[in-house]
C-alpha positions in Angstrom: -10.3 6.7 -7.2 -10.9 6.2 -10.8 -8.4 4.4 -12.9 -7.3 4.2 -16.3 -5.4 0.9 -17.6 -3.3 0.3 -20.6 -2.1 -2.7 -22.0 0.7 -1.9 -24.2 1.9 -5.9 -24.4 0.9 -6.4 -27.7 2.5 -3.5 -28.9 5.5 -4.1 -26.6 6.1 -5.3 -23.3 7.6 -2.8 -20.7 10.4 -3.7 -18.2 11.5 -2.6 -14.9 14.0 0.0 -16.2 11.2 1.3 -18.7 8.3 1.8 -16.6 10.5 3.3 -14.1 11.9 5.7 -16.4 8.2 6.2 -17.3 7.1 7.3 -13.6 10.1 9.4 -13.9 9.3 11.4 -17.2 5.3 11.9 -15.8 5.7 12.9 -12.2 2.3 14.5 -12.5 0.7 10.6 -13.0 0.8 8.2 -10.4 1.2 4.5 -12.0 1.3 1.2 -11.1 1.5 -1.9 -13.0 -0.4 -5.4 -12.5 1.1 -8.6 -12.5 0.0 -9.0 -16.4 2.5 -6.4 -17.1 -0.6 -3.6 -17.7 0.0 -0.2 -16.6 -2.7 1.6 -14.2 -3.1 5.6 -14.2 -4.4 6.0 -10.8 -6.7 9.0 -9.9 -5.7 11.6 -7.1 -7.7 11.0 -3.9 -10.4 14.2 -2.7 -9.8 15.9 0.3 -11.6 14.2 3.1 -9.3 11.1 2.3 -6.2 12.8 2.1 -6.9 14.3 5.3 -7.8 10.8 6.8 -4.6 9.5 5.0 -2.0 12.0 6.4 -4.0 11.4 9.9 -3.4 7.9 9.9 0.1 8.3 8.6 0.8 10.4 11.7 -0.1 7.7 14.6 2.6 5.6 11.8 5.1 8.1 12.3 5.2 8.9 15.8 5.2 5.2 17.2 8.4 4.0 14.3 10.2 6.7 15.6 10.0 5.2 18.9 10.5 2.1 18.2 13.4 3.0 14.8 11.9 -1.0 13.8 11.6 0.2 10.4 10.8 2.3 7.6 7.8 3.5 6.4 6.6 4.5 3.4 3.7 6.8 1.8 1.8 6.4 -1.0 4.0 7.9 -3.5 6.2 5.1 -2.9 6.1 1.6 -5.4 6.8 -1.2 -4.6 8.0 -4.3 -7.2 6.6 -7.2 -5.8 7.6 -10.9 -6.4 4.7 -11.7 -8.9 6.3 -8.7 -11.3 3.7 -5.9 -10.3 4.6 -2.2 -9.1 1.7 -1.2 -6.6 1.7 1.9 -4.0 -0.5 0.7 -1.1 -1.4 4.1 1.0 1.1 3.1 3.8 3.6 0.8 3.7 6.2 -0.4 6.7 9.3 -2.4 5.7 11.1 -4.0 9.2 14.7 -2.2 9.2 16.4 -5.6 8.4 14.8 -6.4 5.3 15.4 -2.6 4.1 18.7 -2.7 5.4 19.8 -5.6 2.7 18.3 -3.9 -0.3 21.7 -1.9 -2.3 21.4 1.8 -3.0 19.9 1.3 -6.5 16.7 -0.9 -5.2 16.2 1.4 -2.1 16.4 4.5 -4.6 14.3 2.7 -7.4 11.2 0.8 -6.6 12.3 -1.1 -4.0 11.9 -5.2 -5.2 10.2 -6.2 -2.2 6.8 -7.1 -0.7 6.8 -4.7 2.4 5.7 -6.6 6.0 2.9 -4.1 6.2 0.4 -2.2 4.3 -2.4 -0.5 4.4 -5.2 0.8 1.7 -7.9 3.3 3.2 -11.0 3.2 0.5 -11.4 6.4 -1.3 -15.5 7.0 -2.4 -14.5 6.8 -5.7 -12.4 3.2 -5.2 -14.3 -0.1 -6.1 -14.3 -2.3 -3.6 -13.8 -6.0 -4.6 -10.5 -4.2 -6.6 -9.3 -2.9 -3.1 -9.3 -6.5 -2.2 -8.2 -8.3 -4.6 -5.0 -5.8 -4.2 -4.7 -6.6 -0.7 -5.0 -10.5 -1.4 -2.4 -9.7 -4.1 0.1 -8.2 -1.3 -0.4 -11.2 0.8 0.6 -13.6 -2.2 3.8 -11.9 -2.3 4.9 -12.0 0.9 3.1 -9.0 3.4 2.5 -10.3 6.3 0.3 -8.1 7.5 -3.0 -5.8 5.9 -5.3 -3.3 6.5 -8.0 -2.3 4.2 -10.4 0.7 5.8 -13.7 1.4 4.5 -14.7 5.0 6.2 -17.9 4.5 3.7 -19.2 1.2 5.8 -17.1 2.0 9.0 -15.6 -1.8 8.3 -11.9 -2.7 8.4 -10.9 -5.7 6.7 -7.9 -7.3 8.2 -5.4 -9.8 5.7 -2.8 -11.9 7.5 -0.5 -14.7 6.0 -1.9 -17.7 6.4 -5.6 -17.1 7.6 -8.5 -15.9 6.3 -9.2 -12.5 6.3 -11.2 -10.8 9.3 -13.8 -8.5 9.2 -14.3 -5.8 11.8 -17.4 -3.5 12.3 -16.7 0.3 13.5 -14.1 -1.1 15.9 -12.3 1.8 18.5 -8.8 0.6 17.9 -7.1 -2.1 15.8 -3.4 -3.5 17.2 -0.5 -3.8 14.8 -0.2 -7.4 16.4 3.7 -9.1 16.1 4.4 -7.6 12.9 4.2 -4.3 14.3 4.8 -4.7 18.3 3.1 -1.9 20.5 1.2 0.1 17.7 -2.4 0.2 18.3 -4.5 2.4 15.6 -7.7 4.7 17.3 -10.4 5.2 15.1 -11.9 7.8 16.9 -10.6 10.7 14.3 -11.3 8.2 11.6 -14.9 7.4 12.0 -16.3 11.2 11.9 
């Protein structure tokens, strides 16, 4: 996905309240905004990935509403993370707890939180080494577990708190581990 950033800090800096009223008044635009206060105009995703996205999402679905251990959240969703950035990872899962002891306003907002999952699936047009450094980003702040998929390379790239990051090549299913008891992700659907 192609993106556009603007700086606006030197002409003014932009709080919470403003950016959000911001995302409000362009619902056409989907923004997020780095940690250096910059806003990002992010590109819509082609087909193929959307498809792959809803797919994924799906498998998501089904096994949290078995299991009611959280909530999950689409792309469309943004996030303000401890370090003062809003991203929208592709898919993000917040354990019911945590979501439970946000107030009305910051689950209707951008919800101030680092979600416990998240996962970024790597659009043709998406530079790489910024899909990580997003995903490194998430771990700073306090996800616990990420996914990065690469349909392109038919690599996943796996970020956990406190290790280093794993690489997989191709691999037939990936397990949500203790963050996410009993999901296991197939690739089969994903890989053609």
């Amino acid at each position: 996905m192609n993106t556009i950033t603007i700086d606006l800090n030197s002409i003014t800096p932009i709080d919470d309240e403003q950016f959000y009223q911001l995302c409000r008044a362009n619902p056409e635009l989907k923004f997020e905004r780095n940690a250096n206060g910059e806003i990002l105009i992010m590109s819509p995703t082609g087909g193929e990935t959307g498809n792959c996205n809803i797919e994924i999402a799906a498998d998501f679905v089904f096994w949290n509403r078995q299991t009611k251990l959280g909530k999950l959240f689409d792309s469309s969703t943004c996030f303000k993370l401890p370090n003062g950035a809003n991203r929208s990872p592709d898919l993000a899962w917040v354990k019911v707890e945590r979501w439970e002891g946000l107030t009305a306003t910051e689950k209707e907002k951008f919800p101030p939180l680092a979600p416990d999952f998240v996962l970024e699936l790597k659009s043709p047009t998406d530079r790489l080494s910024t899909l990580q450094a997003k995903l490194e980003e998430y771990i700073e702040n306090g996800v616990k577990l990420a996914w990065l998929i690469d349909r392109e390379t038919d690599r996943v790239e796996v970020y956990r708190t406190g290790r280093d990051k794993q690489v997989f090549e191709k691999p037939a299913t990936l397990s949500g581990e203790e963050i996410l008891p009993g999901f296991v992700l197939s690739f089969e659907e994903i890989w053609k």
